[in-house]
C-alpha positions, 0 to 999 in steps of 0.5 A: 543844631539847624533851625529855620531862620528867614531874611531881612528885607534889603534895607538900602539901596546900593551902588548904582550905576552904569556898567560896561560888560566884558564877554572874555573868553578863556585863555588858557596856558595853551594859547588863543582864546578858544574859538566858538562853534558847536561843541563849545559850552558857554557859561556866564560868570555874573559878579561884582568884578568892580567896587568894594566888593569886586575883589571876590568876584575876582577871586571867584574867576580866578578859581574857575580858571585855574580849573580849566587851565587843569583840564585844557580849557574843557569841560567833559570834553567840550571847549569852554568859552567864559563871559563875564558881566559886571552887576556892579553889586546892584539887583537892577544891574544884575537883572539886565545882565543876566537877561543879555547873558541868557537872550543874547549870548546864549549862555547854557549855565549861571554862575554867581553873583557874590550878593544876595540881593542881586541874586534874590532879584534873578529868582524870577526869571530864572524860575521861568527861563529854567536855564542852570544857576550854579551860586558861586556866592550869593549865601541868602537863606531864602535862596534854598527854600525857594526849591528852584529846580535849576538852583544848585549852591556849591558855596555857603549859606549864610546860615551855615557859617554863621549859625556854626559859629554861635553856639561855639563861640558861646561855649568856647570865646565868652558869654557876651556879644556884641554884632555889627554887620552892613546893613543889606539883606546879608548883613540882618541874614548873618546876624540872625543866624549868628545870633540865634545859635549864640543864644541857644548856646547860653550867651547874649547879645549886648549890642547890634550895629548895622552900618550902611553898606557906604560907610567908610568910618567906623569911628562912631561905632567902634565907639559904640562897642567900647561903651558896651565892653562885649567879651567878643564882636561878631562882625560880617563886612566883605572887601574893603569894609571888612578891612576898614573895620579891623583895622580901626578895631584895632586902631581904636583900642577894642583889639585885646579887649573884645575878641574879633570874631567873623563871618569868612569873608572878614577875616580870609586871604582876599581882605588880610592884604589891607588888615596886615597884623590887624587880622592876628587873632581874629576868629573867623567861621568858613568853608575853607582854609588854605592851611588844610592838611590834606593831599587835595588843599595842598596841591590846589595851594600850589597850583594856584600859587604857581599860575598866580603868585598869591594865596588862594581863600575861599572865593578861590576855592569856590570857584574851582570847586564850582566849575569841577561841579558842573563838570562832574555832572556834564560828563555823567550825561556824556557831555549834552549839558543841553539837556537840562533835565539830565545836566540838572538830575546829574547836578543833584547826584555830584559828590568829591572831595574838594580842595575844602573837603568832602562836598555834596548836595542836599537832594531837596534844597540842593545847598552844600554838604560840607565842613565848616572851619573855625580859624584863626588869623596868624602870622606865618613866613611874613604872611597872615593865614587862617589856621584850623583850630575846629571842625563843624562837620558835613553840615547841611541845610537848616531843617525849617528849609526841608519842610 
């Protein structure tokens, strides 16, 4: 069920501003910050660390560290020195970034951003600079066609998680959608891929909103939605607009009339704090759920637990699986991840079971091979989780992005 599907173009631009950029280093359960020299890898955690979105970016950086406070802050053998930078979800901010990440600080390996539009803006330099992207976030569809040789993603593409979604809502929710989705390159990405498996699954879409990424009033549109009577809603927001909608979806009275349906950033452990009882029996599309019966999810769950006094979702988890990636493939060439062509042909080889499951890497888009999960919000011991009530297996890159 795999088909070619192009982005939109962003339609607005977002969220400018200066930024102050913080380099951190590692600090681990053993002490000091970890001293630079020689053997110490240097990896750049570019995200939104501030703003409404910042709360992923965060979640991100919290999986790698715990990652590294597994392995005595080492990766194949070799001290790590992390140093964040702020994009402030803004393609201009992230650019200059990542030029001082790459120029100035002499980073060996990328990881991140969380948005789309920031990361379609690095595509060019990091073309010709050829240093080592590994995509903790940013799940444009476009990303994959490009073929970057440099370009590894151990996350989501928008199209997995979305089109995953369609046809079983289709078959097993209701015949009738309505979508709303943030009106920015992944808000159009997600919806056409939501939309497209909807439809070839025999249902059809009643309405289409696209709030400006700034709203903070869904009043309007919620409205809008109560007009169209859909038997379901199929929304993408993330950080505190994705609590925002749920909880006006609930508070204007669509909750128990159309079933709430999402990409896995609505409806996930990072945005249940600010949605409470709003979140129950919503229905949501992602790679992971920290209810996963199995030895790996389970200790991921209580590590994480214990270093950080919360539960961990998917940014979480992408960010531990993401540095266990690149560390994987520097032990495969004795820790030399100064060799690119070798660090590189060993990232394409990567395969485990992550606390998600199974993983590995399309050998000619180099997306992630994994399971996608259909959950539902519940209420469990005073808290909201995502329980499994489905599995999209080892889905792969869509077939038009192979040609």
């Amino acid at each position: 069920m795999k088909h070619l599907l192009t982005s939109a173009q962003s339609r607005r631009t977002v969220l400018k501003g200066a930024a102050a950029s913080t380099a951190l280093a590692f600090e681990g359960a053993f002490g000091a910050a970890i001293a630079q020299g020689a053997d110490t890898i240097k990896i750049g955690a570019l995200n939104v660390y501030t703003k409404g979105y910042g709360v992923f970016g965060e979640a991100a950086y919290k999986g790698m560290m715990l990652y590294l406070d597994e392995n005595n802050g080492m990766v194949a053998g070799r001290k790590v020195e992390i140093l964040r930078e702020d994009d402030e979800f803004n393609p201009q901010v992230g650019l200059q970034k990542l030029r001082k990440l790459v120029e100035s600080d002499k980073v060996q390996v990328i990881m991140g951003p969380l948005g789309s539009h920031v990361a379609l803006a690095m595509v060019d330099y990091l073309r010709a600079n050829g240093t080592p992207w590994i995509c903790t976030g940013a799940g444009a569809t476009d990303l994959t066609k490009l073929r970057l040789p440099n370009f590894f993603r151990p996350t989501v593409s928008n199209w997995q998680v979305a089109y995953a979604m369609g046809e079983w809502a289709a078959k097993n929710l209701a015949k009738d959608a309505a979508i709303v989705a943030s009106d920015f390159v992944t808000g159009h990405d997600i919806a056409e891929s939501f939309k497209e498996s909807y439809l070839k699954g025999g249902g059809k879409i009643v309405k289409e909103i696209y709030p400006p990424i700034t709203a903070t009033d869904f009043s309007a549109y919620i409205s809008d939605l109560r007009a169209a009577a859909p038997g379901l809603t199929y929304c993408f927001f993330g950080g505190t607009d994705a609590a925002r909608f749920v909880k006006q979806f609930d508070q204007f009275g669509l909750k128990g009339k159309s079933t709430l349906v999402g990409f896995q950033s609505v409806l996930d452990t990072d945005t249940f704090s600010g949605q409470g009882k709003s979140a129950v029996g919503g229905i949501s599309s992602g790679i992971y759920s920290e209810l996963l019966d199995t030895p790996e999810s389970k200790a991921f769950v209580e590590r994480y637990r214990a270093k950080y006094k919360a539960t961990p979702g998917i940014f979480e988890e992408t960010g531990y699986s993401a540095l266990r990636c690149v560390d994987e493939a520097a032990k495969a060439v004795g820790g030399k991840i100064e060799d690119r062509p070798a660090f590189l042909a060993a990232m394409a080889t990567v395969s485990f079971v992550a606390p998600r499951g199974p993983i590995s890497f399309d050998p000619v888009t180099h997306q992630a091979i994994q399971n996608i999960y259909i959950r539902r919000a519940k209420e469990e011991n005073n808290q909201i989780v995502n329980e499994v009530i489905d599995v999209v297996r080892q889905m792969g890159d869509f077939p038009g992005n192979k040609a």
